[in-house]
Rosetta silent file (secondary structure, phi, psi, omega in degrees, C-alpha in Angstrom):
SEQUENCE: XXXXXXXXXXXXXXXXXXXXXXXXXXXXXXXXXXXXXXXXXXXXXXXXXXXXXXXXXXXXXXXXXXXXXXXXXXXXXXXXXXXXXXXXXXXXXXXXXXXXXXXXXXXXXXXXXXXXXXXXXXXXXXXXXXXXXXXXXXXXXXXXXXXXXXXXXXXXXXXXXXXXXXXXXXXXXXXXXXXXXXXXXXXXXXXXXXXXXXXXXXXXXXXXXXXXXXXXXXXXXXXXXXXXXXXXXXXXXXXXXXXXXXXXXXXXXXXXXXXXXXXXXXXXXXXXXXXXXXXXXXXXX
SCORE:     score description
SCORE:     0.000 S_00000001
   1 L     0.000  -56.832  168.662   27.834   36.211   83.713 S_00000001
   2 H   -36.501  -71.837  160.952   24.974   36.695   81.292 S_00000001
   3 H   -30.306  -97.438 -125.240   22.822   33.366   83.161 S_00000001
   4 H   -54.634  -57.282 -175.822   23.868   34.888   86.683 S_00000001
   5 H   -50.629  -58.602  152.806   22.125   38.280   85.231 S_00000001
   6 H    -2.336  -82.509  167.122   19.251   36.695   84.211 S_00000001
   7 H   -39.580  -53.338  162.717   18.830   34.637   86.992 S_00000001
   8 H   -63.385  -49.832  166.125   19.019   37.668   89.290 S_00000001
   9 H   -59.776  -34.013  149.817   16.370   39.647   87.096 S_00000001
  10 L   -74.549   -7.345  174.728   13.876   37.091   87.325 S_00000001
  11 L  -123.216   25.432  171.978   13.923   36.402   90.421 S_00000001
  12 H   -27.765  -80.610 -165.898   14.439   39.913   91.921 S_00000001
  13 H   -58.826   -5.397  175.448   11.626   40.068   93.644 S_00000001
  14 H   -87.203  -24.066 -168.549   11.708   36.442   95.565 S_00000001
  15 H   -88.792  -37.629  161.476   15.025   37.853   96.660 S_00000001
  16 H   -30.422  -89.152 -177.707   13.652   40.924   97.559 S_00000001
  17 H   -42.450   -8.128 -138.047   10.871   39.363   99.562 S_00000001
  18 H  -113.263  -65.588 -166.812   13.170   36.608  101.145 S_00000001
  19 H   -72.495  -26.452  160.306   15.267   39.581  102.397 S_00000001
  20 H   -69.701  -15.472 -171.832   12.373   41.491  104.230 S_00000001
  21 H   -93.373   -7.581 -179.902   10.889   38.731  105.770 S_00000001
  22 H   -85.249  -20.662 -177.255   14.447   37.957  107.641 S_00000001
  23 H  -105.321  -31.884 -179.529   14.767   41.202  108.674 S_00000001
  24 H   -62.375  -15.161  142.935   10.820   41.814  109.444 S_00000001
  25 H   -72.878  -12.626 -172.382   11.536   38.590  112.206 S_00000001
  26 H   -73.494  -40.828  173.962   15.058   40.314  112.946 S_00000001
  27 H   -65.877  -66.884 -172.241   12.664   43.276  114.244 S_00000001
  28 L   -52.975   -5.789 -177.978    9.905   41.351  115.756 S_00000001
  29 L  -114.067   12.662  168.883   12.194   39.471  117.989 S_00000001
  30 L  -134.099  117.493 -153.544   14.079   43.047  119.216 S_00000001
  31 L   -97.848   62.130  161.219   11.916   45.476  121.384 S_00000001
  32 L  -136.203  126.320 -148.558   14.509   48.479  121.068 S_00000001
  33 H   -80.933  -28.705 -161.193   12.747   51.360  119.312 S_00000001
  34 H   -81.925  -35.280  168.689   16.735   52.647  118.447 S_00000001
  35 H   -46.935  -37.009  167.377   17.109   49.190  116.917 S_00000001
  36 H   -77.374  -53.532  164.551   14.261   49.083  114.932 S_00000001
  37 H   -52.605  -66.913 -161.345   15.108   52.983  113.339 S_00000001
  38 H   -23.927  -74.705 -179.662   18.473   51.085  113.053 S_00000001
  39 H   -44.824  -53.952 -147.122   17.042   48.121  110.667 S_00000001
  40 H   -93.670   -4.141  160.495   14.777   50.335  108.922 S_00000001
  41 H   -93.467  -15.553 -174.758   17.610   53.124  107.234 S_00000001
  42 H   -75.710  -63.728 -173.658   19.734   49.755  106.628 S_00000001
  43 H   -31.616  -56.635 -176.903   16.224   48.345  104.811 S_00000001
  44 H   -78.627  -20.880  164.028   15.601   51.396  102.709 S_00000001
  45 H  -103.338   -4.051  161.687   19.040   51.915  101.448 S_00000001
  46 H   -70.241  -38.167 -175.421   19.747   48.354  100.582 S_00000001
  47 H   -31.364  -70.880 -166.882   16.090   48.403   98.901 S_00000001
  48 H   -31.849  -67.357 -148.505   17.609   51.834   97.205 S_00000001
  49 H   -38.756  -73.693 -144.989   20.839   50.357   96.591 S_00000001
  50 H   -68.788  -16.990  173.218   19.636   47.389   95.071 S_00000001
  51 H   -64.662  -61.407 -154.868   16.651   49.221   92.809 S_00000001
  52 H   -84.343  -43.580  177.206   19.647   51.771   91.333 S_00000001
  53 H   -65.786  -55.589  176.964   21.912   48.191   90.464 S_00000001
  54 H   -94.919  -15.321  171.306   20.013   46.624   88.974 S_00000001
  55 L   -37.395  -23.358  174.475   17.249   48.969   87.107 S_00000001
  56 L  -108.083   21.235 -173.994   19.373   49.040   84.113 S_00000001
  57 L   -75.083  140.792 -172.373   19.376   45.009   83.594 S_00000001
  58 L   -80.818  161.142  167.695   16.449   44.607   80.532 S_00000001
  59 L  -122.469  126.011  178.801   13.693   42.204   80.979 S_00000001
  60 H   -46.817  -68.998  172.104   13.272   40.025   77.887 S_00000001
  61 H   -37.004  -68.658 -175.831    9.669   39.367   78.279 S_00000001
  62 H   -77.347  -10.416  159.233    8.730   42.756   77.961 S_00000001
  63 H   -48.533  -32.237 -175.217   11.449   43.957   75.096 S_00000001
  64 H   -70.154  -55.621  169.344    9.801   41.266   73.387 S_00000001
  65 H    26.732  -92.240 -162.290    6.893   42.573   73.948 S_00000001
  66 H   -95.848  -31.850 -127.010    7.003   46.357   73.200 S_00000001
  67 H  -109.819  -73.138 -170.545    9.491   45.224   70.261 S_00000001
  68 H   -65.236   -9.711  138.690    6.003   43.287   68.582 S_00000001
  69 H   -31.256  -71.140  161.016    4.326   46.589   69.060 S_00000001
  70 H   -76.695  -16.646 -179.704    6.432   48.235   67.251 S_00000001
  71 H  -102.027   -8.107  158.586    6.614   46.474   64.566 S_00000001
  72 H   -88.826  -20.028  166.178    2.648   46.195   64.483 S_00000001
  73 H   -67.692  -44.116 -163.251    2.829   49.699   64.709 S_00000001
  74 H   -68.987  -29.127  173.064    5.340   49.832   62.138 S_00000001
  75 H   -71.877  -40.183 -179.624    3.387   47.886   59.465 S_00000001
  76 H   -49.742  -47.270 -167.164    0.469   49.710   60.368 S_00000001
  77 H   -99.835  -42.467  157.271    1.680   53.210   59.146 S_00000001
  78 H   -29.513  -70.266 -175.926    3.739   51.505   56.176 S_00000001
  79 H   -69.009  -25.972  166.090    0.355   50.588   54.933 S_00000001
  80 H   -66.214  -56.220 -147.716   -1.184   53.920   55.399 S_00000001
  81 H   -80.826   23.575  174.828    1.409   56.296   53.841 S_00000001
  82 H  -115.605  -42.595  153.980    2.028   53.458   50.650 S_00000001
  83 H    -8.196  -71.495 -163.482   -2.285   54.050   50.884 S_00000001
  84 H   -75.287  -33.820 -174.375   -2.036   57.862   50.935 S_00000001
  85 H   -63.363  -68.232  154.208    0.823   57.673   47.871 S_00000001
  86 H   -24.438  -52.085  172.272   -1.628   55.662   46.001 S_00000001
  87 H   -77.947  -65.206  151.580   -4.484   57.458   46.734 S_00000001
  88 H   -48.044  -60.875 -167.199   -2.460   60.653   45.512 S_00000001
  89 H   -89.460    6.955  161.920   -1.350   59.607   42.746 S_00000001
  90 H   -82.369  -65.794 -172.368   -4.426   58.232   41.381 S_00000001
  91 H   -44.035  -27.812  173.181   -6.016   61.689   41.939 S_00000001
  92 H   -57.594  -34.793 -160.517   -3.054   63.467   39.876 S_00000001
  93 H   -90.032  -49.124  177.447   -3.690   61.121   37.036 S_00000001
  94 H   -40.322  -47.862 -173.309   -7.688   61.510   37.206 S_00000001
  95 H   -73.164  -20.972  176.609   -7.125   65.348   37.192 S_00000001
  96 H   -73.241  -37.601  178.070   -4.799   65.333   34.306 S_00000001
  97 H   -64.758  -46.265  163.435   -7.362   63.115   32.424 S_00000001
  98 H   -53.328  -45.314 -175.311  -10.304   65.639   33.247 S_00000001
  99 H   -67.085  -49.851  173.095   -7.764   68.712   32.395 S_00000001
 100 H   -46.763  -56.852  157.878   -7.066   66.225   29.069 S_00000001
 101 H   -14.652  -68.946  166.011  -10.373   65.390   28.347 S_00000001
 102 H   -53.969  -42.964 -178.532  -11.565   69.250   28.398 S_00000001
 103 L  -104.866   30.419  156.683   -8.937   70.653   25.842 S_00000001
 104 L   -69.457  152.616  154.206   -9.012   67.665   23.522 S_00000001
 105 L   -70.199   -1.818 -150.890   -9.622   67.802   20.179 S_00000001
 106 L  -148.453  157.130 -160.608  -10.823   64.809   19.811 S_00000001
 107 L   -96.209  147.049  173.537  -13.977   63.027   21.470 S_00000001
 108 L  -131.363  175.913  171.779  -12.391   60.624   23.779 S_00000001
 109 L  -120.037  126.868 -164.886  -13.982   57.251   25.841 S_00000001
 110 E   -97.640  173.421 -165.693  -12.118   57.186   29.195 S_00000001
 111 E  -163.422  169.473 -168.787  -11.297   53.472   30.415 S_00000001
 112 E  -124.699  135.030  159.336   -9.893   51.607   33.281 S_00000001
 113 E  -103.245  130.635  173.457   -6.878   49.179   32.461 S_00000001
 114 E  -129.279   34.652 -168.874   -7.658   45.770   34.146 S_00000001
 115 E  -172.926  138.604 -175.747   -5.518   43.175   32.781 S_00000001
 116 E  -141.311  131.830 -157.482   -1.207   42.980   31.434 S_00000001
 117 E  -135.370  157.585  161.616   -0.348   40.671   29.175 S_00000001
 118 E  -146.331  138.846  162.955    3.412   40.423   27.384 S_00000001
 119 L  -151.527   94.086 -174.700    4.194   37.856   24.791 S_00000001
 120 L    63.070   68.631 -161.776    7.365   37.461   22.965 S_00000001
 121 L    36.375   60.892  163.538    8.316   40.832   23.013 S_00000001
 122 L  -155.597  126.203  177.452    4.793   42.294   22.487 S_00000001
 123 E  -118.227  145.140 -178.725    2.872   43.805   24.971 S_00000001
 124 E  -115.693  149.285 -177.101   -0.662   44.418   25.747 S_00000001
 125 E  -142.376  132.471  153.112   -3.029   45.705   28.234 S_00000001
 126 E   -82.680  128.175 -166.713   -7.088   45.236   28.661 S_00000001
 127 E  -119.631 -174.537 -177.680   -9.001   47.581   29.243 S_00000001
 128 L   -86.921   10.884  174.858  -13.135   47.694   30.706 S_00000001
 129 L  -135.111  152.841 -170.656  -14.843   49.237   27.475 S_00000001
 130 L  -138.749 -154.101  152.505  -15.795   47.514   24.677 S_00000001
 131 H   -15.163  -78.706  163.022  -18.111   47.599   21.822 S_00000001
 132 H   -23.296  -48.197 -160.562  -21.204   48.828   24.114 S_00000001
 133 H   -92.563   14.926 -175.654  -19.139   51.709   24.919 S_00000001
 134 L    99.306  -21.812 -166.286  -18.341   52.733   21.087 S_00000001
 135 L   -78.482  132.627  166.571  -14.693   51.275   21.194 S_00000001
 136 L  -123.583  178.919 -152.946  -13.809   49.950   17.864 S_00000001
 137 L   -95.783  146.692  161.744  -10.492   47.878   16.395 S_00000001
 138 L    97.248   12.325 -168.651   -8.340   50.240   14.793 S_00000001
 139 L   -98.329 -178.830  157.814   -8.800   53.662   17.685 S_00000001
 140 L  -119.143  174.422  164.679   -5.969   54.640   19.338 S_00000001
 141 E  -162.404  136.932  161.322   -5.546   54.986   23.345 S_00000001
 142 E  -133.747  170.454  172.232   -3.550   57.040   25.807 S_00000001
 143 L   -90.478  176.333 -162.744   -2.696   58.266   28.601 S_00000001
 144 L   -82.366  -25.262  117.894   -2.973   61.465   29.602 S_00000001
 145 L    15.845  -76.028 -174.329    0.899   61.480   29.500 S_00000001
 146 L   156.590 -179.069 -177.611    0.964   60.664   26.151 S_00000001
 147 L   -39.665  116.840  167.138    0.630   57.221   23.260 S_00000001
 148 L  -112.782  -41.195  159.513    0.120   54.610   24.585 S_00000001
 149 E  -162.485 -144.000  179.961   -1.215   52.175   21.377 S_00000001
 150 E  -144.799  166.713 -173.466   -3.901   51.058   19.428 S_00000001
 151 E   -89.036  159.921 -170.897   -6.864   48.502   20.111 S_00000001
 152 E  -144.660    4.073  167.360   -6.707   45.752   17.805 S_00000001
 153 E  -162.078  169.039  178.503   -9.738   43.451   19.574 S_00000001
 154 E  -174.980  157.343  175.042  -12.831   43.879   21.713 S_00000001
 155 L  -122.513  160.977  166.121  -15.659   42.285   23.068 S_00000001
 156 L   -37.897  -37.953  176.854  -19.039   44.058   24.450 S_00000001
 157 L  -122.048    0.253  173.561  -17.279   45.028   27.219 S_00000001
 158 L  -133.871  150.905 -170.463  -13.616   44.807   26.820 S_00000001
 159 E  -125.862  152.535  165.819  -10.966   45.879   24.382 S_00000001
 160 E  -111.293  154.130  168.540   -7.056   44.661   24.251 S_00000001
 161 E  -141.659  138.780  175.954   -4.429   47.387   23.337 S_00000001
 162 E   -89.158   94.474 -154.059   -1.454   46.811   21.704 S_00000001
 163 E   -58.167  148.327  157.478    1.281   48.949   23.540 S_00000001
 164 L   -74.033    4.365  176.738    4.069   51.023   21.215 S_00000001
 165 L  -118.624   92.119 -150.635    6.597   49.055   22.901 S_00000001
 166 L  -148.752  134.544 -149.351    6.435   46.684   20.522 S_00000001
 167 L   -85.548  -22.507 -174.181    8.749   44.886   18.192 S_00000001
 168 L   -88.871  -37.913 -133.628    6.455   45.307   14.961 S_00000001
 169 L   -88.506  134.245 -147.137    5.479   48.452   15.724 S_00000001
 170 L  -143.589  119.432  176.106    6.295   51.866   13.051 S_00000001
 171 L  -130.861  118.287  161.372    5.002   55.176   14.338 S_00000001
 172 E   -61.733  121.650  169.791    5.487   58.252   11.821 S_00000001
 173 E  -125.396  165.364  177.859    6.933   60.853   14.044 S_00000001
 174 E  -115.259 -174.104 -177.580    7.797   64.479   14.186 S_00000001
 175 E  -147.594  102.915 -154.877   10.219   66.632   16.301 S_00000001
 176 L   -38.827  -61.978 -170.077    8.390   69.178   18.003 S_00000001
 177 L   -72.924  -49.377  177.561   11.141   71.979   17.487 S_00000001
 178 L   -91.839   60.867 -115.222   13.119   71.229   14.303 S_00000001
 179 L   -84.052   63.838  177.149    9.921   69.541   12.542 S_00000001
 180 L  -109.248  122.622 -128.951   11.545   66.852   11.192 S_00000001
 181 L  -117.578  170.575 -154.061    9.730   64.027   10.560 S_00000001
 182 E  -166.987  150.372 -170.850   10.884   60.017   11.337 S_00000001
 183 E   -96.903  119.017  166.192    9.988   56.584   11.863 S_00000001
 184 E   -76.305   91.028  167.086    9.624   55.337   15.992 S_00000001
 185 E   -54.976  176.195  150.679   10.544   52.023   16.628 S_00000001
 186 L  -157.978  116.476 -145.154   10.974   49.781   19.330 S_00000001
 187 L   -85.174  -23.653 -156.305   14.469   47.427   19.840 S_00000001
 188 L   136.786  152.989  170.718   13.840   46.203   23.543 S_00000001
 189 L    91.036  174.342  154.945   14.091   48.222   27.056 S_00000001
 190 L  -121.465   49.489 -174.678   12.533   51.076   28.084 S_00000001
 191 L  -111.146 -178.696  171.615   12.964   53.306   25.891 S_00000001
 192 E  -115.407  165.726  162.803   11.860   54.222   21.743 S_00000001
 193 E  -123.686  133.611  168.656   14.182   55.023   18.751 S_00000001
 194 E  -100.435  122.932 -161.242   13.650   57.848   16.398 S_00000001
 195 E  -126.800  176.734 -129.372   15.382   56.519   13.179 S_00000001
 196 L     4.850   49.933 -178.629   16.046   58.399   10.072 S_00000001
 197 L  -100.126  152.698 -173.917   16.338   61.530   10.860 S_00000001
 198 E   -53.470  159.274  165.534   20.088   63.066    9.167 S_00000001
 199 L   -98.808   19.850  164.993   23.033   63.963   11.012 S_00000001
 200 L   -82.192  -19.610 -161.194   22.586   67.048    9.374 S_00000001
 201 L  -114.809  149.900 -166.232   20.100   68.346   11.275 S_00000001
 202 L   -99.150  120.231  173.918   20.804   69.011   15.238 S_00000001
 203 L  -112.727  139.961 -166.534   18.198   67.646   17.671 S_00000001
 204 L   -91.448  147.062  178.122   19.011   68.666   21.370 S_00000001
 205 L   -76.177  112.344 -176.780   18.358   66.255   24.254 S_00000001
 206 L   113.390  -12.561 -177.385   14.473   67.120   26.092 S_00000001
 207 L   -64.214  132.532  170.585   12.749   68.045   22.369 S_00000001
 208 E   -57.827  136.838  179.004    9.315   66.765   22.100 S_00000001
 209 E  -123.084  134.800 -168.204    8.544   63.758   19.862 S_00000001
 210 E  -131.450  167.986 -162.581    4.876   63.882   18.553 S_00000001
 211 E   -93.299  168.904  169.729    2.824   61.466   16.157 S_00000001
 212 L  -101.392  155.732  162.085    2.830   62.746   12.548 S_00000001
 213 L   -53.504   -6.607 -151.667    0.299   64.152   10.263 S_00000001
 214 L  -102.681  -12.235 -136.103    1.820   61.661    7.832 S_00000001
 215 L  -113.169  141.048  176.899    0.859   58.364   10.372 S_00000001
 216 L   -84.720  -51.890 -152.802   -2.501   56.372    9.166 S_00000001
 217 L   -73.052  -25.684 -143.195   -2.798   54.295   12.497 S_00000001
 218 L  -137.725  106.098  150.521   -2.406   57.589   14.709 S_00000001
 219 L    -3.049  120.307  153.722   -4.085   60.741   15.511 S_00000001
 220 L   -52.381  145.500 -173.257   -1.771   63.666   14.751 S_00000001
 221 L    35.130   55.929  162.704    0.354   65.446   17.381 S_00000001
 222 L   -79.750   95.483 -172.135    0.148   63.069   19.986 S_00000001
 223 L   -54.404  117.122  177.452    2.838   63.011   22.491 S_00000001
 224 L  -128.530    4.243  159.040    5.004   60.036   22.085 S_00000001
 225 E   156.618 -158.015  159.423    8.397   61.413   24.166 S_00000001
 226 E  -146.355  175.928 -157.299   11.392   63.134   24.365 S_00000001
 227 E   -86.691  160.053 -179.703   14.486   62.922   23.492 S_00000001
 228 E  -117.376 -135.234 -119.423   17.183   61.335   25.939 S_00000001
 229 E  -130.773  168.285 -167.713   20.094   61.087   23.701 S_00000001
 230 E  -132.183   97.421 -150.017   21.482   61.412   20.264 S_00000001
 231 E  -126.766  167.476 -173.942   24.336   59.132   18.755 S_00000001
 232 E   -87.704  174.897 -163.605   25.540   58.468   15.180 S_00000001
 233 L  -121.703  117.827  168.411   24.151   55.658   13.487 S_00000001
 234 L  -104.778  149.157  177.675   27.377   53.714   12.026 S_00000001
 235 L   106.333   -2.479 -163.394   27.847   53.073    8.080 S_00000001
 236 L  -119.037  156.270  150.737   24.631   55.580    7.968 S_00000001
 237 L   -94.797   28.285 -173.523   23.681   59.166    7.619 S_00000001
 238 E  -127.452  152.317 -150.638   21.317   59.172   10.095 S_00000001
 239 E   -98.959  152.764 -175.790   21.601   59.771   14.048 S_00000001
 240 E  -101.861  128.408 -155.823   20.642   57.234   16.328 S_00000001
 241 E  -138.690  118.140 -151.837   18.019   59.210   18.599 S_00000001
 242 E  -108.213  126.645 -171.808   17.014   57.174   21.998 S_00000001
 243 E  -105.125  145.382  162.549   13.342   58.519   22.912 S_00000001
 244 E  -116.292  141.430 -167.329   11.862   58.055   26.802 S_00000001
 245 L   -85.530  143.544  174.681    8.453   57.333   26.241 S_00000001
 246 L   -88.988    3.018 -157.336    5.948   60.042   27.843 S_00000001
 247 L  -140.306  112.362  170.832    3.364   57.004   28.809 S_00000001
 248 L   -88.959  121.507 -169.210    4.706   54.371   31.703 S_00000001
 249 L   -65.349  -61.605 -163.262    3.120   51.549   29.565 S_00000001
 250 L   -92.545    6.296 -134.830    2.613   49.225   32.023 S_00000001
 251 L  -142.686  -25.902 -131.696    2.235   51.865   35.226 S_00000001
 252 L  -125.686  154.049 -162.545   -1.249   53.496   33.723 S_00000001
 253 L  -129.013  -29.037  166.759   -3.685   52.616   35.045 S_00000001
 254 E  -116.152  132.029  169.695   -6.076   54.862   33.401 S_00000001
 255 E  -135.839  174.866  177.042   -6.469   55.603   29.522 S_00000001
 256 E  -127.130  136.498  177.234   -8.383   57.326   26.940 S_00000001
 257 L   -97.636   90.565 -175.843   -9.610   55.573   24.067 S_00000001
 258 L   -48.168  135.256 -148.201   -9.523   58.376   21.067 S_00000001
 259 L   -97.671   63.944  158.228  -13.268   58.339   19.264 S_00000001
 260 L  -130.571  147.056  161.928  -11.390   58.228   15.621 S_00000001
 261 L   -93.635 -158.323  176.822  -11.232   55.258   13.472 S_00000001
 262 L  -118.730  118.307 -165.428   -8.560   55.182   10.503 S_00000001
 263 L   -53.567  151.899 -172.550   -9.488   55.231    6.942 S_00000001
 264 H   -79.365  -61.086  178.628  -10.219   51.912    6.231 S_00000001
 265 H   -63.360  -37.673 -167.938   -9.362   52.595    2.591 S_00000001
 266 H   -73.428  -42.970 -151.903   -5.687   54.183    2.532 S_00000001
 267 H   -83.754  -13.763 -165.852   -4.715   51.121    5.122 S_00000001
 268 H   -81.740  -49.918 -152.378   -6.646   47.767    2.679 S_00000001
 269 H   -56.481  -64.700  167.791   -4.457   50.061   -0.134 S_00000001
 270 H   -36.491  -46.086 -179.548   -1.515   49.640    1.908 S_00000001
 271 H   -70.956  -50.044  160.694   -1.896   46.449    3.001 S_00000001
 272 H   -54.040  -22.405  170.466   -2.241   45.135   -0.503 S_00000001
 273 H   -84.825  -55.712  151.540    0.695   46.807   -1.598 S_00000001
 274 H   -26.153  -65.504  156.233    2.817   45.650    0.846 S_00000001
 275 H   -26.162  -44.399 -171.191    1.266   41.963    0.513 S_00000001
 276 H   -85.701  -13.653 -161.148    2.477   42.385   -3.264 S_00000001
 277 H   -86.859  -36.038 -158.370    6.306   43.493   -2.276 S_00000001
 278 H   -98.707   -4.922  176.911    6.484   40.386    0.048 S_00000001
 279 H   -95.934  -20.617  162.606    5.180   38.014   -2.367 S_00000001
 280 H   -55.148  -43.134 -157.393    7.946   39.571   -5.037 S_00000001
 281 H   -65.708  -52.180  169.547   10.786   39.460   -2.300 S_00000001
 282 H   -26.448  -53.365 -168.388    9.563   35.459   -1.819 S_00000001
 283 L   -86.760   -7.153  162.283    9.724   35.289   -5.616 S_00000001
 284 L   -80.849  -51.805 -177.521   13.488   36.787   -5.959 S_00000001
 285 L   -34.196    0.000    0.000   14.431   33.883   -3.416 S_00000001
């Protein structure tokens, strides 16, 4: 049945034509004028008939068509409004970096990220200022969001930053509301931990997590999340406190490189003490 339809829709119109020219000689060979009206209401309502039967059989060729139309149409507007999304949401981040920028406290070097690197659970990003621009090893950089790390290399024109979501990585933190201060980790995922703080003290789920005055590497009161939940720690007296980072690490696209270095001196002190505890631990072994 399907073939037979077919068959008739492509070749409507031969049948069509086929059928006018037998009755256009059926006329020319009968000279009666009543005979002729006669022919020509049967001709227009088979025409009709046959117009109204078949009109709702499809034509392939042109579904296909209209069908590759649409779907060049369809790509077409896909790529504008994931454009216009794009295009927005760069301008949101530029204006919060201009609104940042103005009420910082701190001198900042704005930057471009052009390059994402992860390696064995440490991640990194490059960004387009280097040396030339002022950026030195040891700065911090964020977003306007909040921490995003600290640069640890550079060239004249480029810098790498070592993201907080990072396996090494110990950020002195505070707690906006009860100002209780803590170390930030990071275990895997995409989240932080806020570790020692007591289960005496109650921290509520949405409280701001900020860097501490206490932190060498890191600019004070620096937005570093908030909290998403709060669980006991077991065998311990301290709460297990799962931070959402205020910085999409890997999503920014833009950062600011903060114009402070680190004393130099507190961290060689540190580093040498630390240096002596691991050559004692070695030396208990």
């Amino acid at each position: 049945m399907h073939k037979l339809l077919r068959i008739i829709n492509d070749f409507k119109n031969y049948f069509v034509f086929v059928a006018l020219v037998i009755i256009s000689l059926s006329l020319i060979s009968t000279t009666s004028s009543s005979a002729i009206g006669g022919f020509r209401t049967v001709v227009i309502t088979v025409i009709g008939y046959l117009q109204e039967t078949f009109f709702w059989i499809p034509n392939p060729g042109s579904l296909m068509s209209e069908n590759k139309v649409l779907t060049e149409l369809n790509l077409q507007l896909s790529t504008e409004v994931a454009t216009m999304r794009q295009a927005q949401q760069e301008n949101e981040e530029l204006r919060a970096m201009l609104a940042l920028k103005d009420k910082s406290e701190y001198s900042v070097i704005a930057a471009d990220v052009v390059q994402k690197s992860s390696v064995q659970m440490r991640n990194y990003v490059i960004i387009n200022k280097g040396t030339n621009d002022k950026v030195k090893v040891g700065m911090t950089a964020r977003s306007s969001a909040g921490l995003l790390g600290n640069i640890i290399g550079t060239s004249n024109t480029y810098s790498i930053i070592e993201l907080i979501n990072n396996r090494n990585i110990r950020i002195p933190a505070r707690l906006v509301n009860s100002q209780n201060e803590g170390l930030v980790v990071w275990e895997g995922g995409e989240n932080l931990l806020l570790k020692n703080i007591s289960k005496a003290y109650e921290v509520k789920k949405g409280e701001m997590v900020i860097t501490s005055m206490f932190s060498i590497k890191y600019p004070h009161n620096i937005p570093i999340g908030t909290v998403e939940k709060v669980e006991d720690e077991p065998g311990t007296h301290f709460s297990r406190i799962t931070i959402k980072p205020a910085s999409k690490f890997f999503n920014s696209k833009n950062v600011f490189v903060i114009n402070v270095e680190p004393d130099r001196q507190i961290q060689s002190l540190i580093s040498e003490i630390e240096d002596k505890i691991k050559f004692l631990d070695k030396k208990s072994k």
